[in-house]
MIVEX-116578 format. One record per residue (C-alpha): residue in three letters; z, x, y. Coordinates in steps of 0.2 Angstrom, whole numbers, plus 2048, in hexadecimal, padded with zeros to 3 digits. Layout:
<atoms>
ALAZXY;...
</atoms>
This chain:
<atoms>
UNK800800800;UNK7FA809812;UNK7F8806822;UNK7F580F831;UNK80380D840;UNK80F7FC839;UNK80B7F382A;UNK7FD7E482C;UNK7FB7D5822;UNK7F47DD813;UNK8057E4813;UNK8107D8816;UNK8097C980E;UNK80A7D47FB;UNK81C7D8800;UNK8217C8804;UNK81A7C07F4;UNK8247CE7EC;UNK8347CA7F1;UNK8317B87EE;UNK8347BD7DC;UNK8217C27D9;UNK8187CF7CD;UNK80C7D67D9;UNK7FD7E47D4;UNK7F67ED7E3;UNK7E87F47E4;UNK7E48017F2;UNK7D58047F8;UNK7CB8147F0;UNK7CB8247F7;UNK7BB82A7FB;UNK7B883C7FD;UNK7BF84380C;UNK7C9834811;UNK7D783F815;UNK7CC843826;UNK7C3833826;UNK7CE824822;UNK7E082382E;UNK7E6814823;UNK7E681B813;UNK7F282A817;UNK802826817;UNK80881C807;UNK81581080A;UNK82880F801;UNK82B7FF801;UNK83E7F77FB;UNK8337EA7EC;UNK8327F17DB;UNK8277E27D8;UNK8197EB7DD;UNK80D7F67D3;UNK8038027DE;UNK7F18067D8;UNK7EA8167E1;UNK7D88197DE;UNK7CE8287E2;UNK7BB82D7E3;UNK7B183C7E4;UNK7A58317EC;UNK79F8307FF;UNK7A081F809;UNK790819807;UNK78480B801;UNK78980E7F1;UNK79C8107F1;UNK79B7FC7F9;UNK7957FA7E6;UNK79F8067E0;UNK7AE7FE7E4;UNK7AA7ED7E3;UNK7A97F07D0;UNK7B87F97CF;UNK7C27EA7D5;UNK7BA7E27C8;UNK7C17F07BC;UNK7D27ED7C3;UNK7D27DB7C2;UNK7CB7DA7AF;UNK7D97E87AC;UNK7E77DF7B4;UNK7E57CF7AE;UNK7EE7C77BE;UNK7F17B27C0;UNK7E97B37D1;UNK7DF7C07DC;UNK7E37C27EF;UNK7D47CC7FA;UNK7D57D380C;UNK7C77DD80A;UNK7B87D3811;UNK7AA7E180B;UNK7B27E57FA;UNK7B77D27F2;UNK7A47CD7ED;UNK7A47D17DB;UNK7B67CD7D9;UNK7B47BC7DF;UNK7A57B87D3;UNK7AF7C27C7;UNK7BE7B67C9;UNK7B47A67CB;UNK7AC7AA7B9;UNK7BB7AF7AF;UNK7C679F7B9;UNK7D07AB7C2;UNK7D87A27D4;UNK7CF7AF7E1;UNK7D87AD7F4;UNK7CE7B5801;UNK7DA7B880F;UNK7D07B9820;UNK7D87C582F;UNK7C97C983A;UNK7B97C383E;UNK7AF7CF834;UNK79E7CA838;UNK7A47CF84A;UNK7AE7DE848;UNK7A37E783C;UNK7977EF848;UNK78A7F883B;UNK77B7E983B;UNK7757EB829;UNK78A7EA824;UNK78A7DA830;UNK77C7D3825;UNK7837D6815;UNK7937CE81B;UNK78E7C0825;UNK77D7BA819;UNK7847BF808;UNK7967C3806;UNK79E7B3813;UNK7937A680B;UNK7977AA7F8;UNK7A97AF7FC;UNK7AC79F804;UNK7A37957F8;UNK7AC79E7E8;UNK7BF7A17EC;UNK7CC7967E7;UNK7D37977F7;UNK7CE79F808;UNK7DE7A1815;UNK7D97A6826;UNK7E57AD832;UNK7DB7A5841;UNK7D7793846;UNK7C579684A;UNK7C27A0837;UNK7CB79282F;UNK7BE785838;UNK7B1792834;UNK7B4793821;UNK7B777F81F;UNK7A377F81F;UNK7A678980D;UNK7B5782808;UNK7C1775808;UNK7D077E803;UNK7D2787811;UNK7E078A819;UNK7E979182B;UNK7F679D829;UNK7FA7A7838;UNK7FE7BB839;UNK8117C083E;UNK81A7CF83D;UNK8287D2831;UNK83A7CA834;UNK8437D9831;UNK8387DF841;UNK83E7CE84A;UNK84F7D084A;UNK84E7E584C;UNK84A7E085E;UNK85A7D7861;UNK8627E8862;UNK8597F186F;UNK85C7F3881;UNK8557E7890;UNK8457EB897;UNK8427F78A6;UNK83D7EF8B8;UNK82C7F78B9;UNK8247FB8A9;UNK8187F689F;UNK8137FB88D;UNK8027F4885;UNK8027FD874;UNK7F17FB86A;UNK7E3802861;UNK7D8805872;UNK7C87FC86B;UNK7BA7F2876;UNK7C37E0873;UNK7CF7E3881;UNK7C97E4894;UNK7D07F289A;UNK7C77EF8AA;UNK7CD7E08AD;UNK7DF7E88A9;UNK7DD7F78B6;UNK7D87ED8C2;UNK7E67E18C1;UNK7F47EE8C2;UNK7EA7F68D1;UNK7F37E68D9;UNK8057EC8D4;UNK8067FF8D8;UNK81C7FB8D6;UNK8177FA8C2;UNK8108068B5;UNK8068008A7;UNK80B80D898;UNK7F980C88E;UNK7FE81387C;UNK7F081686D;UNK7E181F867;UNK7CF817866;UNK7BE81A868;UNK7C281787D;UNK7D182387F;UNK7C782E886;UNK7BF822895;UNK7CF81B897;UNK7DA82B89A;UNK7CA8318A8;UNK7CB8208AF;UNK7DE8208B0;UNK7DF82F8BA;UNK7D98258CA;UNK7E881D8C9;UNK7F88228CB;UNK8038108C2;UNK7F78138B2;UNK7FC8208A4;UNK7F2823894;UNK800826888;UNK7F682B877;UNK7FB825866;UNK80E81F864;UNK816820853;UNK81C80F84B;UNK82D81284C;UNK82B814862;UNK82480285F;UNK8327F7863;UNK83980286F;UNK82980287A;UNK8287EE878;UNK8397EC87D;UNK8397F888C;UNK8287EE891;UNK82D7E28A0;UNK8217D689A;UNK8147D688D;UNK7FF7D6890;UNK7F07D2885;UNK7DF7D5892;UNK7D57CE882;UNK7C27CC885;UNK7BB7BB885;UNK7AF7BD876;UNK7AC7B5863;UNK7B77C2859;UNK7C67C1867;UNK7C47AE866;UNK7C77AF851;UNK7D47BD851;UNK7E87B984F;UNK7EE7C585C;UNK7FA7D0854;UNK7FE7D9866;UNK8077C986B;UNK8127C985B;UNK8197D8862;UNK81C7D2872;UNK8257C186C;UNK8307CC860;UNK8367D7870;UNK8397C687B;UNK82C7C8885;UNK8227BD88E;UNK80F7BF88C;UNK8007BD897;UNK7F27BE88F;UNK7DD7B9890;UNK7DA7A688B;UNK7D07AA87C;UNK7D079D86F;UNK7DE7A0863;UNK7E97A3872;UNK7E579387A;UNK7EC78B868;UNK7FB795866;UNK800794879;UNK803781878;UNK814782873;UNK81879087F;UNK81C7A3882;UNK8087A8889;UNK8047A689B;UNK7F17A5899;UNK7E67AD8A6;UNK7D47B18A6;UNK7CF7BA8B6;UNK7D67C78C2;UNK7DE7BB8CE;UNK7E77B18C0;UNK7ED7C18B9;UNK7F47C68C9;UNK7FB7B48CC;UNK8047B38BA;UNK80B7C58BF;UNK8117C08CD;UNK81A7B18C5;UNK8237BC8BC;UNK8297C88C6;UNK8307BB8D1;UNK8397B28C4;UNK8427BD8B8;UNK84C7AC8B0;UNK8377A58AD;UNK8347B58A5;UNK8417B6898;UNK83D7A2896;UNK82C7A7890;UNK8327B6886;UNK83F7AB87D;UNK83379D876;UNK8277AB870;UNK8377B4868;UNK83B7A185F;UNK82B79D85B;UNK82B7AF850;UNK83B7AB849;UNK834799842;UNK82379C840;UNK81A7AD842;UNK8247B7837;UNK81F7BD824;UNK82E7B381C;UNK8247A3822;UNK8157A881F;UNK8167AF80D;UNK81F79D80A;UNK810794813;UNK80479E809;UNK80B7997F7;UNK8107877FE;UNK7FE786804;UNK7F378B7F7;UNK7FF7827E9;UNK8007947E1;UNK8107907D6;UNK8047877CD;UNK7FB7947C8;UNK80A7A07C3;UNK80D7A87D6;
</atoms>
């Protein structure tokens, strides 16, 4: 089990079914040759508490290529006819083809869990294809269940499927309640902590703190912009490219934040994406502004997002803010509850088995 910076719901959804009193088989992505230099997620292993879950490491001598796609989906067929499981959960959207039809045939329950928009976020064109024309359709069409992190994907996969089902990403409770323990937030700081990738507008973001020279945006990560970013920031002297932040600085940094930011760009992956970046912020307290994209615009109807799509509403939310401290912690208090009720793995491990009916089926 990997991940790269704090554990993701590929993690977190096998640990929870663990402790739920699970057998679980894991099985980690292969190793291709040279993935020590090209692949950040598979280097650190993780030591997780469960003795309910078996680890499978694979490794390759084999390049990333054309034909390790093949390669690999017919090793998880491999694993599967090896394993024997009751039911087969997928978060790999370009390595689950042949499993699904492998599953399907041999009347093995296959769930495809759906965490990005794939056919947006791969950028390759053939990859897109193969994804978008072949994979989605026959995925869709074949697995027992699909379970979709976003509102939008869940729409988008009902033209497949009928069992289909919402279940939002969270962060871990123990994370939750971690947060309780740390100190207040500091008067003038803000910390946005992320991978530093084109879905967020940064120039929208540097122009908005132009407006308040008495704060300074703290901009932690690595990413294909870093680079732009750091020469942009030295023409201003409240903006600070930090570089990457190890996983244990995270909840110091969210809790020092005086409020929390997401400058997401109004496009069709941001509008099918569960923000993770606001789980964060909720689990720290704080209030959130963020870019009306269409999962925002769901979850902010019960509170703890102050929506803003342009400059001037930027400005006007901050403003709000920083004029009324007892508003602010009102924000960050309904987003800390609605992580305590809803958007934390406890739930949603026990919505996922609820959901899909999987004690039936020996889960």
């Amino acid at each position: 089990m990997v991940w790269n910076n704090y554990r993701g719901r590929n993690v977190e959804l096998p640990l929870g079914l663990s402790e739920a009193g699970n057998e679980c088989i894991y099985i980690n992505p292969s190793k291709y040759k040279d993935w020590e230099k090209e692949s950040l997620r598979l280097k650190n292993t993780s030591s997780h508490s469960s003795g309910e879950i078996k680890v499978i490491e694979r490794f390759t001598g084999l390049r990333k290529s054309l034909l390790s796609l093949f390669y690999e989906n017919m090793a998880n067929v491999k694993a599967i006819r090896n394993n024997k499981p009751d039911v087969v959960v997928s978060f790999d959207h370009l390595m689950s083809l042949f499993a699904c039809i492998y599953c399907k045939l041999k009347r093995i329950p296959f769930v495809f869990d759906v965490i990005d928009d794939w056919g947006e976020v791969e950028k390759n064109k053939l990859v897109r294809f193969y994804f978008k024309s072949i994979v989605k359709p026959i995925i869709g069409k074949l697995s027992y269940a699909i379970t979709s992190t976003s509102h939008r994907q869940t729409e988008e996969f009902r033209r497949y499927n009928k069992r289909v089902f919402f279940i939002p990403n969270g962060k871990p409770l123990g994370f939750i309640k971690k947060m309780d323990a740390i100190s207040e937030a500091k008067s003038n700081v803000v910390n946005f902590v992320s991978t530093l990738r084109d879905w967020y507008n940064f120039d929208l973001l540097f122009e908005v703190f132009k407006e308040f020279p008495q704060l300074q945006l703290n901009i932690y990560g690595q990413g294909e912009l870093f680079n732009d970013l750091k020469k942009k920031s030295e023409g201003y002297s409240n903006i600070h490219l930090m570089g990457n932040a190890d996983s244990e600085m995270l909840p110091k940094l969210l809790s020092e934040s005086l409020f929390g930011i997401l400058p997401l760009k109004l496009n069709k992956l941001n509008d099918s994406t569960c923000p993770v970046k606001l789980f964060d912020y909720w689990s720290a307290k704080k209030a959130v502004i963020g870019r009306p994209t269409f999962e925002l615009r769901k979850m902010s109807e019960d509170g703890g997002i102050i929506l803003a799509a342009t400059k001037e509403e930027y400005v006007s939310a901050i403003n709000e803010l920083l004029s009324d401290r007892n508003a602010m912690n009102s924000y960050g208090e309904k987003g800390y509850q609605r992580m305590v009720s809803t958007y934390n793995y406890d739930v949603i491990t026990k919505q996922f088995t609820q959901a899909l009916a999987l004690e039936k089926i020996k889960l």
